[in-house]
mmCIF entry with sequence, helices, sheets and N, C-alpha, C, O atoms, coordinates in Angstrom:
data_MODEL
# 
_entry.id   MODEL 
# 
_entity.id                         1 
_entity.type                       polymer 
_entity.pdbx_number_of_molecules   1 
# 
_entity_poly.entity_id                      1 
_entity_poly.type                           'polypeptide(L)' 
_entity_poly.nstd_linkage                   no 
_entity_poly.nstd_monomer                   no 
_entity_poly.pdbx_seq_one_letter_code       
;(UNK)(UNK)(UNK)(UNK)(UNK)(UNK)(UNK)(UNK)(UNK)(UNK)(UNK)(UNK)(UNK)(UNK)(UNK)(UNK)
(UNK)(UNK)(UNK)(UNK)(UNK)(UNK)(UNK)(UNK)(UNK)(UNK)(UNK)(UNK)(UNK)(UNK)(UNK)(UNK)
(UNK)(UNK)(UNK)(UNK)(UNK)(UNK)(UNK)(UNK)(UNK)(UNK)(UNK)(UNK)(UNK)(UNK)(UNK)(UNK)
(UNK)
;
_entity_poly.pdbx_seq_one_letter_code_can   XXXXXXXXXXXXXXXXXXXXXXXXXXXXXXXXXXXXXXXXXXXXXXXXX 
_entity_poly.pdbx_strand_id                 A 
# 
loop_
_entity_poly_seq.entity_id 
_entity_poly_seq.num 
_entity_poly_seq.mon_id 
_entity_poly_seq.hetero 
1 1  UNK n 
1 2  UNK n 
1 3  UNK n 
1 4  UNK n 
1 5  UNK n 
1 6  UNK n 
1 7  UNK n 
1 8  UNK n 
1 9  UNK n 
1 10 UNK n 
1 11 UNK n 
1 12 UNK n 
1 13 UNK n 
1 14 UNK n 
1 15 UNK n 
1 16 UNK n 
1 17 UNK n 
1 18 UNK n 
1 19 UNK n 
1 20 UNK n 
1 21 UNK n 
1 22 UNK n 
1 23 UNK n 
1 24 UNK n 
1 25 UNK n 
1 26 UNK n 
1 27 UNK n 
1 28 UNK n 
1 29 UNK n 
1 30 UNK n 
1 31 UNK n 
1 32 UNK n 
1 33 UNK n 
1 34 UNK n 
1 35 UNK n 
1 36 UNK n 
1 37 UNK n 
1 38 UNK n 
1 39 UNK n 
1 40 UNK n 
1 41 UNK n 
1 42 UNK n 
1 43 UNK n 
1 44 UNK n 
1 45 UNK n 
1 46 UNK n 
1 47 UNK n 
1 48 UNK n 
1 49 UNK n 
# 
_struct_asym.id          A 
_struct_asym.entity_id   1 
# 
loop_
_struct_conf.conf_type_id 
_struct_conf.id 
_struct_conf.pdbx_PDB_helix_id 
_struct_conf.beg_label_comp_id 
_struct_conf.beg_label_asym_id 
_struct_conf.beg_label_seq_id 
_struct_conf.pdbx_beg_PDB_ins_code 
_struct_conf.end_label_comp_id 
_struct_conf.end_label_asym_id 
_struct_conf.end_label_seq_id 
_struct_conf.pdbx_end_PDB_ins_code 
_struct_conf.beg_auth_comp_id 
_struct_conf.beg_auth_asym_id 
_struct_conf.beg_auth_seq_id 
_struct_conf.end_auth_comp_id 
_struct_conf.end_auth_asym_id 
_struct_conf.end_auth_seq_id 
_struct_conf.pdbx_PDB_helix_class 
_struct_conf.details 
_struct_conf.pdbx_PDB_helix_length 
HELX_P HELX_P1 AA1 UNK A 2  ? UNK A 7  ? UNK A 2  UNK A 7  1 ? 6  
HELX_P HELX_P2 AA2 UNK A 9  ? UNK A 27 ? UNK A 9  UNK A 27 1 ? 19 
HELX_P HELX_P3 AA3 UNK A 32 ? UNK A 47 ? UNK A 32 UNK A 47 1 ? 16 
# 
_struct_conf_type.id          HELX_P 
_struct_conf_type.criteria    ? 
_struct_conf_type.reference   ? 
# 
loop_
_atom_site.group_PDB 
_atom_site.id 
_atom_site.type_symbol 
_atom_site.label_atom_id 
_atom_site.label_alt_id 
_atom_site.label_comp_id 
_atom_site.label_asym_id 
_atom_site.label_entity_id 
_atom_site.label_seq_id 
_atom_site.pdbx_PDB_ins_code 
_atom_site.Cartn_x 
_atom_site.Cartn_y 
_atom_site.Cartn_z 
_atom_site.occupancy 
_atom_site.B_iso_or_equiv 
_atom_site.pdbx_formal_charge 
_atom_site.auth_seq_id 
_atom_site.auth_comp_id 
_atom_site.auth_asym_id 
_atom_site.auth_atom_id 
_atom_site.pdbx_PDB_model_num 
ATOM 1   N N  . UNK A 1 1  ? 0.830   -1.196 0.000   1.00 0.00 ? 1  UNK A N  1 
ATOM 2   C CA . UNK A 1 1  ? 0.000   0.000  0.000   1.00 0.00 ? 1  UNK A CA 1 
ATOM 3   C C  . UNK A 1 1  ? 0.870   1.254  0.000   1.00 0.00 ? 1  UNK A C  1 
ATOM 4   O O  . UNK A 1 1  ? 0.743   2.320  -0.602  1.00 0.00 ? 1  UNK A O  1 
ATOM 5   N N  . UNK A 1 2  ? 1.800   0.804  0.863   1.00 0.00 ? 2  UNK A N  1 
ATOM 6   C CA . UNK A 1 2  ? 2.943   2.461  0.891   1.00 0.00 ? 2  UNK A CA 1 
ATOM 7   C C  . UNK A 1 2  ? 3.628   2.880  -0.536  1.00 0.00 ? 2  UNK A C  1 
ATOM 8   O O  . UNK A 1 2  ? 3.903   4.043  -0.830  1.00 0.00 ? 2  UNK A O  1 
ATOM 9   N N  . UNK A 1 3  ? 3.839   1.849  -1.298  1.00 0.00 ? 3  UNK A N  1 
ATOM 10  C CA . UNK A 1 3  ? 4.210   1.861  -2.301  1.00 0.00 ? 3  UNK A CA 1 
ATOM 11  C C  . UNK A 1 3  ? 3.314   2.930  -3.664  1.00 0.00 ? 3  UNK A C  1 
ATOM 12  O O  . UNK A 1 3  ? 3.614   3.852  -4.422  1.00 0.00 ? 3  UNK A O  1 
ATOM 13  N N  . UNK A 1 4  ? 2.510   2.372  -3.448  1.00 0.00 ? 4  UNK A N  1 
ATOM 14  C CA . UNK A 1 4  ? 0.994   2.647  -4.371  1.00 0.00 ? 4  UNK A CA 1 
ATOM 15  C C  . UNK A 1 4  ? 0.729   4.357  -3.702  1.00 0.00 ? 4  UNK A C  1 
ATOM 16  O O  . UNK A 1 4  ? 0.688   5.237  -4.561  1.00 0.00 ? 4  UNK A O  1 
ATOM 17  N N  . UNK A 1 5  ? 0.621   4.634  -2.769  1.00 0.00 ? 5  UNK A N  1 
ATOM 18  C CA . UNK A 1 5  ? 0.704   5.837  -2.527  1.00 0.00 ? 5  UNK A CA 1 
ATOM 19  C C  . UNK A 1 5  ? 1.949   6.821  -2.618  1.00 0.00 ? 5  UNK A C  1 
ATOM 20  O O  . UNK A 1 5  ? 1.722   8.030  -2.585  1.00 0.00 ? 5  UNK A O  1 
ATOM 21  N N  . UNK A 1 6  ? 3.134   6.402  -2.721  1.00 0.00 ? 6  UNK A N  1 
ATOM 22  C CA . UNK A 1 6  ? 4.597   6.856  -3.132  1.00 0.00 ? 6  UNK A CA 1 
ATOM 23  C C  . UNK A 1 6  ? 4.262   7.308  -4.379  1.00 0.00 ? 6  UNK A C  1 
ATOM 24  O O  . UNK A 1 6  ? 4.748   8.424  -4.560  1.00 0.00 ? 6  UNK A O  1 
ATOM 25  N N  . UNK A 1 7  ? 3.411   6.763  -5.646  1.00 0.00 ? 7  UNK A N  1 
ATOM 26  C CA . UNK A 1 7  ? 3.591   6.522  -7.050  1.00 0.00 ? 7  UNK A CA 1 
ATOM 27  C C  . UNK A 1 7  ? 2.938   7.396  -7.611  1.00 0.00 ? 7  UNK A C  1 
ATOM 28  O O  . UNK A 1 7  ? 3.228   8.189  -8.507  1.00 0.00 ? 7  UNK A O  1 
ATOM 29  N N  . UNK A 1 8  ? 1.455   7.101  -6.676  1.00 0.00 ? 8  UNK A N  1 
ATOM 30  C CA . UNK A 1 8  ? -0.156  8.193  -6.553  1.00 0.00 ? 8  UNK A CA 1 
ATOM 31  C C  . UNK A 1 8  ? -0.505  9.097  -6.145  1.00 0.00 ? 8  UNK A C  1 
ATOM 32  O O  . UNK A 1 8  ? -1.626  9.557  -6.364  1.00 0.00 ? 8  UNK A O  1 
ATOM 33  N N  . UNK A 1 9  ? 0.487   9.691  -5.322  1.00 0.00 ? 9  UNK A N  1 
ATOM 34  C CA . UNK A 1 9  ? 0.017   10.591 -4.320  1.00 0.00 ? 9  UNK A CA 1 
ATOM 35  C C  . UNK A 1 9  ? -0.811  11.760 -5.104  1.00 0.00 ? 9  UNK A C  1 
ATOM 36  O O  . UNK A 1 9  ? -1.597  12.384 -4.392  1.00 0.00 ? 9  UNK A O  1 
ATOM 37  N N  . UNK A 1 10 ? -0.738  12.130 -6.449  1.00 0.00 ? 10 UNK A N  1 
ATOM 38  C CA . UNK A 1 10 ? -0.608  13.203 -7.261  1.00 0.00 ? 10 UNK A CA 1 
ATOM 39  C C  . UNK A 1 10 ? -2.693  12.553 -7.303  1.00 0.00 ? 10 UNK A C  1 
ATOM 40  O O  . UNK A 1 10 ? -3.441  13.287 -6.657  1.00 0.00 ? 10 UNK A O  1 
ATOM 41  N N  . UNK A 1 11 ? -3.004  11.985 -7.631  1.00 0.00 ? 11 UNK A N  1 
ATOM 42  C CA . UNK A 1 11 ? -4.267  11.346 -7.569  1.00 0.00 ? 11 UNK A CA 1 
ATOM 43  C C  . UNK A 1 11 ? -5.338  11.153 -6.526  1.00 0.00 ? 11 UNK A C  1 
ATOM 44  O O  . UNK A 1 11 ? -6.530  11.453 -6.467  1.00 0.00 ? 11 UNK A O  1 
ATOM 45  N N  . UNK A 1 12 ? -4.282  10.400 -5.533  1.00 0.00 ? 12 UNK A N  1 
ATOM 46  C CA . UNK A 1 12 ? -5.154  10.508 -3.978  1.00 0.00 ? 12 UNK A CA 1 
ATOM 47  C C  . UNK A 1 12 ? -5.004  11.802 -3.696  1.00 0.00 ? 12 UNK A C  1 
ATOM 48  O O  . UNK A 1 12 ? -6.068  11.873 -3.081  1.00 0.00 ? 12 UNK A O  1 
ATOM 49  N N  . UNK A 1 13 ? -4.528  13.017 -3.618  1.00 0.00 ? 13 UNK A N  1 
ATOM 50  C CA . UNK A 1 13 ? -4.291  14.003 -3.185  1.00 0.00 ? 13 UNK A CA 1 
ATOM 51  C C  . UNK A 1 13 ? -5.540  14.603 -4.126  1.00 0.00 ? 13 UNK A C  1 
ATOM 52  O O  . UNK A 1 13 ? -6.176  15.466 -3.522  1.00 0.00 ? 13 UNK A O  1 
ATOM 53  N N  . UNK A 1 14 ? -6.003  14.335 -5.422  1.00 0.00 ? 14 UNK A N  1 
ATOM 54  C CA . UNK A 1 14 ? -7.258  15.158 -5.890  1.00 0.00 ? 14 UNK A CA 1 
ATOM 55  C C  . UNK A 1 14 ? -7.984  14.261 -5.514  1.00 0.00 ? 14 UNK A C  1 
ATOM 56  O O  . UNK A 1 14 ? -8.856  14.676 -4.751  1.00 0.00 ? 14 UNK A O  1 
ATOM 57  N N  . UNK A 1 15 ? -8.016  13.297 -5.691  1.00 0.00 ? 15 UNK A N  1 
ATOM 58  C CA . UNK A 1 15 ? -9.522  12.517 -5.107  1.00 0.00 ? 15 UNK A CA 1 
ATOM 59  C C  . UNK A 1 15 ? -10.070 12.844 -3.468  1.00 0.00 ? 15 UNK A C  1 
ATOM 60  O O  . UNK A 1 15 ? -11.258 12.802 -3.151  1.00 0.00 ? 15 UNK A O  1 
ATOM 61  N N  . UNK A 1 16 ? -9.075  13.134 -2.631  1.00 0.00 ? 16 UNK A N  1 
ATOM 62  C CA . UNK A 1 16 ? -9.485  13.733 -1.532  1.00 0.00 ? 16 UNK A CA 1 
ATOM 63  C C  . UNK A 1 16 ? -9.767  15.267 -1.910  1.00 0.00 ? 16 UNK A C  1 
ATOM 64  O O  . UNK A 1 16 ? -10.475 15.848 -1.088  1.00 0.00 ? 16 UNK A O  1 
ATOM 65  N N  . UNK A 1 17 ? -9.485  15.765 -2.632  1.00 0.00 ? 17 UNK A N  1 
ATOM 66  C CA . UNK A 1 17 ? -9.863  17.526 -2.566  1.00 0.00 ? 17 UNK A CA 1 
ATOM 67  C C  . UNK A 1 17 ? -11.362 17.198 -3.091  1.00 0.00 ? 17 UNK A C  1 
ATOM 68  O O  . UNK A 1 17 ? -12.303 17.877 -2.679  1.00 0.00 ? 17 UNK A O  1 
ATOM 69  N N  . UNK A 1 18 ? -11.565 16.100 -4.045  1.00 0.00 ? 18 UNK A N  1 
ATOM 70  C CA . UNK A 1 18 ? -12.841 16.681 -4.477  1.00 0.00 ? 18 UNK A CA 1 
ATOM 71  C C  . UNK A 1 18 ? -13.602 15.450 -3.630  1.00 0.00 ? 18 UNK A C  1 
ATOM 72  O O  . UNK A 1 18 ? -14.721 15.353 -4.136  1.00 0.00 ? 18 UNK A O  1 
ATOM 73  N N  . UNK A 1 19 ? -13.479 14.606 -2.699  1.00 0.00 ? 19 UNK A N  1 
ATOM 74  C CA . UNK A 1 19 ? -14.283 14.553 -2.096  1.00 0.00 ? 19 UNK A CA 1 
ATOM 75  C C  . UNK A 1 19 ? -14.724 15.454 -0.899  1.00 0.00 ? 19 UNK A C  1 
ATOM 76  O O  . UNK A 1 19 ? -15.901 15.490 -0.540  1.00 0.00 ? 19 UNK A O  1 
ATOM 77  N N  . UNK A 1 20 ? -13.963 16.013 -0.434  1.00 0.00 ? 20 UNK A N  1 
ATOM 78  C CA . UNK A 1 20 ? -13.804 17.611 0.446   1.00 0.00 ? 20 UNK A CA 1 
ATOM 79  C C  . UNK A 1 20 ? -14.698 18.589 -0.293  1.00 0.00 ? 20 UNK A C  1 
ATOM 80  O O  . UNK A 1 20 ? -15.703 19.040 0.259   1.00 0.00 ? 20 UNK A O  1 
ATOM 81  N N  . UNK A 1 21 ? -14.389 18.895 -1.409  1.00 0.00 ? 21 UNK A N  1 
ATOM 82  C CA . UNK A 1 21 ? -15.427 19.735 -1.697  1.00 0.00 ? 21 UNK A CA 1 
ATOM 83  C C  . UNK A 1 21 ? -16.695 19.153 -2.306  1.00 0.00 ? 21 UNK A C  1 
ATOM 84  O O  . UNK A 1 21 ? -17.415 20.103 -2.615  1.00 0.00 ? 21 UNK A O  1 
ATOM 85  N N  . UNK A 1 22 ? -17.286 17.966 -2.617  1.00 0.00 ? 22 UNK A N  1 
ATOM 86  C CA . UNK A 1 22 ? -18.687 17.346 -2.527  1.00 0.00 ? 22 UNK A CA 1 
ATOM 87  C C  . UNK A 1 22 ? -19.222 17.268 -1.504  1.00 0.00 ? 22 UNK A C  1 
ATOM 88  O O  . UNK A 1 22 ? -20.427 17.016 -1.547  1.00 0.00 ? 22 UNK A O  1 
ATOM 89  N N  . UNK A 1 23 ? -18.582 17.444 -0.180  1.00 0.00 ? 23 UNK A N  1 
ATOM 90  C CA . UNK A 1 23 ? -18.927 17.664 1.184   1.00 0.00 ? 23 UNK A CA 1 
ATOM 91  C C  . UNK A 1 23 ? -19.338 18.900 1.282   1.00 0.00 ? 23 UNK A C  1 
ATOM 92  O O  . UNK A 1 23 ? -20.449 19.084 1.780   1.00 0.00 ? 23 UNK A O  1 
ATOM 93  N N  . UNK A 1 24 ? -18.615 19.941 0.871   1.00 0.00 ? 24 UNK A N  1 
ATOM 94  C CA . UNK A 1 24 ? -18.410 21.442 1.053   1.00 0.00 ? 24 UNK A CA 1 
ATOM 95  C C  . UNK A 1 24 ? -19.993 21.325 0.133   1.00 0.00 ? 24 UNK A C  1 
ATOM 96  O O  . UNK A 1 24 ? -20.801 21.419 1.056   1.00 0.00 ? 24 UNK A O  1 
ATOM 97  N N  . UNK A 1 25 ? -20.525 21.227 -0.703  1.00 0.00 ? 25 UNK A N  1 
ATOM 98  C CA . UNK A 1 25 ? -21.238 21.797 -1.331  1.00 0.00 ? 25 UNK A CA 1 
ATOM 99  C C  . UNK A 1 25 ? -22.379 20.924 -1.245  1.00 0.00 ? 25 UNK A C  1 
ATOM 100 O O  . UNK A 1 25 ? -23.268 21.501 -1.871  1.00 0.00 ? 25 UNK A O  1 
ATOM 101 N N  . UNK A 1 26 ? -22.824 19.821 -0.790  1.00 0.00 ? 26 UNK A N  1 
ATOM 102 C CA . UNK A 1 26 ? -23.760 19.055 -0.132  1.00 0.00 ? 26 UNK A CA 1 
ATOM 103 C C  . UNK A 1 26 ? -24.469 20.147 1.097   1.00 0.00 ? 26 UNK A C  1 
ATOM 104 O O  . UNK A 1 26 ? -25.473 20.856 1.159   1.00 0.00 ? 26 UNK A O  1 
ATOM 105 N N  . UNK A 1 27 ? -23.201 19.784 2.081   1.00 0.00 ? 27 UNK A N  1 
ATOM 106 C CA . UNK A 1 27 ? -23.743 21.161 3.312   1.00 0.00 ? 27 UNK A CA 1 
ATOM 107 C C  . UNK A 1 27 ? -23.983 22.470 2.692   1.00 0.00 ? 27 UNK A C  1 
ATOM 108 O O  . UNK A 1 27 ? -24.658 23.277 3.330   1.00 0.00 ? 27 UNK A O  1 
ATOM 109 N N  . UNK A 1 28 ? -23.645 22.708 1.838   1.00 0.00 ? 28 UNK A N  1 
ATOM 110 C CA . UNK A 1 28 ? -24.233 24.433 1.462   1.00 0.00 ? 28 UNK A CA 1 
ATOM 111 C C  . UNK A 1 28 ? -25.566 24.192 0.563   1.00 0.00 ? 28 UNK A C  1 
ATOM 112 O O  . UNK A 1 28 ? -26.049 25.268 0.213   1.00 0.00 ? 28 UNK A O  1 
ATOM 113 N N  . UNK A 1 29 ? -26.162 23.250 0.176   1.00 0.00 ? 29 UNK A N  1 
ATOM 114 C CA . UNK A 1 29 ? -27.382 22.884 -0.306  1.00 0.00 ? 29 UNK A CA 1 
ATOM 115 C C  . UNK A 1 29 ? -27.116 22.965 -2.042  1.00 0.00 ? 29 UNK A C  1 
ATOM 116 O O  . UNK A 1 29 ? -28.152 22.676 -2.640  1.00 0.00 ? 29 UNK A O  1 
ATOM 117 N N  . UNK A 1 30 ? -26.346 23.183 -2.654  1.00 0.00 ? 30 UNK A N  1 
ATOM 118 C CA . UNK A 1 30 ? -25.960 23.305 -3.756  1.00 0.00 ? 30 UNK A CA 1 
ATOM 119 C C  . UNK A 1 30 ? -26.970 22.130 -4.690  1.00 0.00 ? 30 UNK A C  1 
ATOM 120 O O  . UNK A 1 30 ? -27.495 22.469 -5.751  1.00 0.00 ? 30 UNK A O  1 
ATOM 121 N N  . UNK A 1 31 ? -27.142 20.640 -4.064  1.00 0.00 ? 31 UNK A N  1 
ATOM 122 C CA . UNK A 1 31 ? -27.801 19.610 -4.867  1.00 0.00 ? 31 UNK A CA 1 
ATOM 123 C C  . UNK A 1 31 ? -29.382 20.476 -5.361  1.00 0.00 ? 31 UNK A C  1 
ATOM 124 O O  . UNK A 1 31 ? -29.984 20.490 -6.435  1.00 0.00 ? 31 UNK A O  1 
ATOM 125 N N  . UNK A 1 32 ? -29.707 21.237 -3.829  1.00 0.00 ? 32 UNK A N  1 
ATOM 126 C CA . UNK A 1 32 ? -31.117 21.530 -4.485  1.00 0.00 ? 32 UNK A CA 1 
ATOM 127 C C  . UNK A 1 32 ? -30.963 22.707 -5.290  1.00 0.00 ? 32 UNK A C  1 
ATOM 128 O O  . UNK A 1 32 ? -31.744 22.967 -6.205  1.00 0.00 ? 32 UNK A O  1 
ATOM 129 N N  . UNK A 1 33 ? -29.945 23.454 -4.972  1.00 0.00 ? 33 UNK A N  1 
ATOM 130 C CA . UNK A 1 33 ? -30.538 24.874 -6.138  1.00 0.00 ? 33 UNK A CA 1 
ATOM 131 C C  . UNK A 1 33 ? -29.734 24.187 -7.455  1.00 0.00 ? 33 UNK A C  1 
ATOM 132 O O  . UNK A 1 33 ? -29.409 25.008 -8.314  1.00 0.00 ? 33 UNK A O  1 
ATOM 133 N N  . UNK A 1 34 ? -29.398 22.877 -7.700  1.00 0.00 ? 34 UNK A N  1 
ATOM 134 C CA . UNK A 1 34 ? -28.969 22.212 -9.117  1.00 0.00 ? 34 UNK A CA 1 
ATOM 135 C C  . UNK A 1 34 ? -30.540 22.079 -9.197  1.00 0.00 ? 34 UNK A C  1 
ATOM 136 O O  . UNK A 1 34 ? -31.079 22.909 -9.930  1.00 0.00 ? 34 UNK A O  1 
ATOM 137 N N  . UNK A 1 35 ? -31.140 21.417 -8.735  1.00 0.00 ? 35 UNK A N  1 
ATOM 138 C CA . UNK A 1 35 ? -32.524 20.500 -9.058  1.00 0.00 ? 35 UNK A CA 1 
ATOM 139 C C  . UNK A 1 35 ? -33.496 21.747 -9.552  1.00 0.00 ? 35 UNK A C  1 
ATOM 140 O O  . UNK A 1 35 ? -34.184 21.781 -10.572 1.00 0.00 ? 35 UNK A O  1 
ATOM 141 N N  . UNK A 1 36 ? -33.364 22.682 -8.609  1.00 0.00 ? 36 UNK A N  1 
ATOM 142 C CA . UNK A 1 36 ? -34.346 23.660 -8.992  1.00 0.00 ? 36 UNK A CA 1 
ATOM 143 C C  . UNK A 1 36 ? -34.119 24.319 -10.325 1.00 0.00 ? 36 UNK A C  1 
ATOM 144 O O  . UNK A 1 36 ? -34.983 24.563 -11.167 1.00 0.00 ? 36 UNK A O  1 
ATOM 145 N N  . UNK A 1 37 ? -33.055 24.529 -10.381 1.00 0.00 ? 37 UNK A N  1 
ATOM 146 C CA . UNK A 1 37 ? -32.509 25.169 -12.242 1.00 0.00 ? 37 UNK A CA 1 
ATOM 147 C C  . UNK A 1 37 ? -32.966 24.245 -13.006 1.00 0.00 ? 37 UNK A C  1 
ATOM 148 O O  . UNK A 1 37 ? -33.287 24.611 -14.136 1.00 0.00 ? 37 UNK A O  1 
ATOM 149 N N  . UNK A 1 38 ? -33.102 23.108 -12.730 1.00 0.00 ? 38 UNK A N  1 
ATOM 150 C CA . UNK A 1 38 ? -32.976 22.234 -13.749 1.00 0.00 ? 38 UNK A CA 1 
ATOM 151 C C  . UNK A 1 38 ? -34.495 22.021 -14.277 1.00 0.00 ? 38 UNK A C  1 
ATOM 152 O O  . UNK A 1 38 ? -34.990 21.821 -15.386 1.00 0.00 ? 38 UNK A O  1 
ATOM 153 N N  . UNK A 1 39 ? -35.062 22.175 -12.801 1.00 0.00 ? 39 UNK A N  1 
ATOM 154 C CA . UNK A 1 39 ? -36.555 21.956 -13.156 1.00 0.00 ? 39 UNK A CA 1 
ATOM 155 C C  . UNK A 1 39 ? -36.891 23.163 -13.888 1.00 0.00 ? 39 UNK A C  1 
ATOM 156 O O  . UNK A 1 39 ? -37.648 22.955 -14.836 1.00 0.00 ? 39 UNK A O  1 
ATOM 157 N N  . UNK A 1 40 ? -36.464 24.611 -13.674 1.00 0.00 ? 40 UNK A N  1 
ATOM 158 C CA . UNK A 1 40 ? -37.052 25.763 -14.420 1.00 0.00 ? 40 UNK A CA 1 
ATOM 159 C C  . UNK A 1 40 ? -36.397 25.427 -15.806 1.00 0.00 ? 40 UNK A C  1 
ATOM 160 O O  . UNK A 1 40 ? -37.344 25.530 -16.585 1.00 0.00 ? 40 UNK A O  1 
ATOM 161 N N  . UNK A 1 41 ? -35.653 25.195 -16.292 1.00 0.00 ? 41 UNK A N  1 
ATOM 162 C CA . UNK A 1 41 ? -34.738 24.969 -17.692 1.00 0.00 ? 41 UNK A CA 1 
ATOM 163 C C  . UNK A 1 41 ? -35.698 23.689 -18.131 1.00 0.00 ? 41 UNK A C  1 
ATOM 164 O O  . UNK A 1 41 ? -35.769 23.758 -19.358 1.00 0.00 ? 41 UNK A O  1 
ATOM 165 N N  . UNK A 1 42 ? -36.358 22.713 -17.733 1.00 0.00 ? 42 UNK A N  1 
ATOM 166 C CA . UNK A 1 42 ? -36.760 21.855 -18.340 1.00 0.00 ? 42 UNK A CA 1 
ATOM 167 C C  . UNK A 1 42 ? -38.521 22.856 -18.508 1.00 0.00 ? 42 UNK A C  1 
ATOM 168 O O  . UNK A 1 42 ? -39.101 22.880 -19.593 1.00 0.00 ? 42 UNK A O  1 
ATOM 169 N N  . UNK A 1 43 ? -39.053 23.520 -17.342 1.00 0.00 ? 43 UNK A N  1 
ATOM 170 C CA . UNK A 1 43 ? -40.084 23.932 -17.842 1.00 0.00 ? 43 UNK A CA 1 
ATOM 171 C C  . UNK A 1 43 ? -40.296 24.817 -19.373 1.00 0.00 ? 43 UNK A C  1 
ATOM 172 O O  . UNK A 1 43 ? -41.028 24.734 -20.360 1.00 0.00 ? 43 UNK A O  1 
ATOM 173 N N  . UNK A 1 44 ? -39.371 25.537 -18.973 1.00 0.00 ? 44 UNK A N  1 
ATOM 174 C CA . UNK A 1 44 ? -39.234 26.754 -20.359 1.00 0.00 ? 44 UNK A CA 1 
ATOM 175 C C  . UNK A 1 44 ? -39.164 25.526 -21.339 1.00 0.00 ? 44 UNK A C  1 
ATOM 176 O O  . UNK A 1 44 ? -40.198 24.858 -21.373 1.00 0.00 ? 44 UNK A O  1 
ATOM 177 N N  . UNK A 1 45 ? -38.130 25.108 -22.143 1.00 0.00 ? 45 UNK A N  1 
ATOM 178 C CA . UNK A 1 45 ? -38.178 24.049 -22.945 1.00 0.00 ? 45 UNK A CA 1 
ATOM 179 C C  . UNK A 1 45 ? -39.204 23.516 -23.979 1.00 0.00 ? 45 UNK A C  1 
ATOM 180 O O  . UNK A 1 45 ? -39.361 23.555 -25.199 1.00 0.00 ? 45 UNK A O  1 
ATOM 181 N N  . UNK A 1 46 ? -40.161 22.716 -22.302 1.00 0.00 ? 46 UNK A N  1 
ATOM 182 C CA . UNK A 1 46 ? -41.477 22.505 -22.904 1.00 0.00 ? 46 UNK A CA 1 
ATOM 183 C C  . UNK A 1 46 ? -42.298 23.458 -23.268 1.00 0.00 ? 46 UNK A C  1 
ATOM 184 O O  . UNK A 1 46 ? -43.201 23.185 -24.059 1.00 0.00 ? 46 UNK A O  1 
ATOM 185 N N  . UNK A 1 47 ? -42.142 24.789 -22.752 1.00 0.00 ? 47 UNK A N  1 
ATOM 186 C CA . UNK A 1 47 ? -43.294 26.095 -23.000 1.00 0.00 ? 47 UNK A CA 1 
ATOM 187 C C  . UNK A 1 47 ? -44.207 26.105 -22.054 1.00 0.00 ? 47 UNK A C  1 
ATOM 188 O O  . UNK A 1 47 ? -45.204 26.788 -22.290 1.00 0.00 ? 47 UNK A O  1 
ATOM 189 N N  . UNK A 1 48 ? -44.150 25.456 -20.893 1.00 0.00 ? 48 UNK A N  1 
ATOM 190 C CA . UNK A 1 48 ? -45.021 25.480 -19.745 1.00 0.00 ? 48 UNK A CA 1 
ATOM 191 C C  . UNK A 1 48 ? -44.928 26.820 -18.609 1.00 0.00 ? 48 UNK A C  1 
ATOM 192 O O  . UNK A 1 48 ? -45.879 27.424 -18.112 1.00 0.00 ? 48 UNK A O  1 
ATOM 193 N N  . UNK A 1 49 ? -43.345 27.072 -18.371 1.00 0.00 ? 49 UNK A N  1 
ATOM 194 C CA . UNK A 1 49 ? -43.056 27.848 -17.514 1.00 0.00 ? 49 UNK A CA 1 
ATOM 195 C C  . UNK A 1 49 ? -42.870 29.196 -18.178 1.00 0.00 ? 49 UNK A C  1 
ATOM 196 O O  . UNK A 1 49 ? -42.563 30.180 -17.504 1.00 0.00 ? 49 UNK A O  1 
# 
């Protein structure tokens, strides 16, 4: 394992930043104001909204 991280570090070192910031932006509610854009962008579209 020590090895594999000697080789990787350049990798595990982003895979931890961006699981850090999917955290960061979970707690700031970010999933719902995605959902909500998405729902107004799909209304217009159809011509409903």
């Amino acid at each position: 394992m020590g090895i594999f991280l000697k080789q990787n570090w350049k990798g595990v070192a982003l895979l931890c930043l961006s699981i850090l910031l999917i955290i960061i932006g979970v707690l700031r509610g970010e999933p719902a104001t995605v959902l909500q854009k998405a729902i107004h962008i799909c209304m217009e579209c159809i011509g409903i909204g």
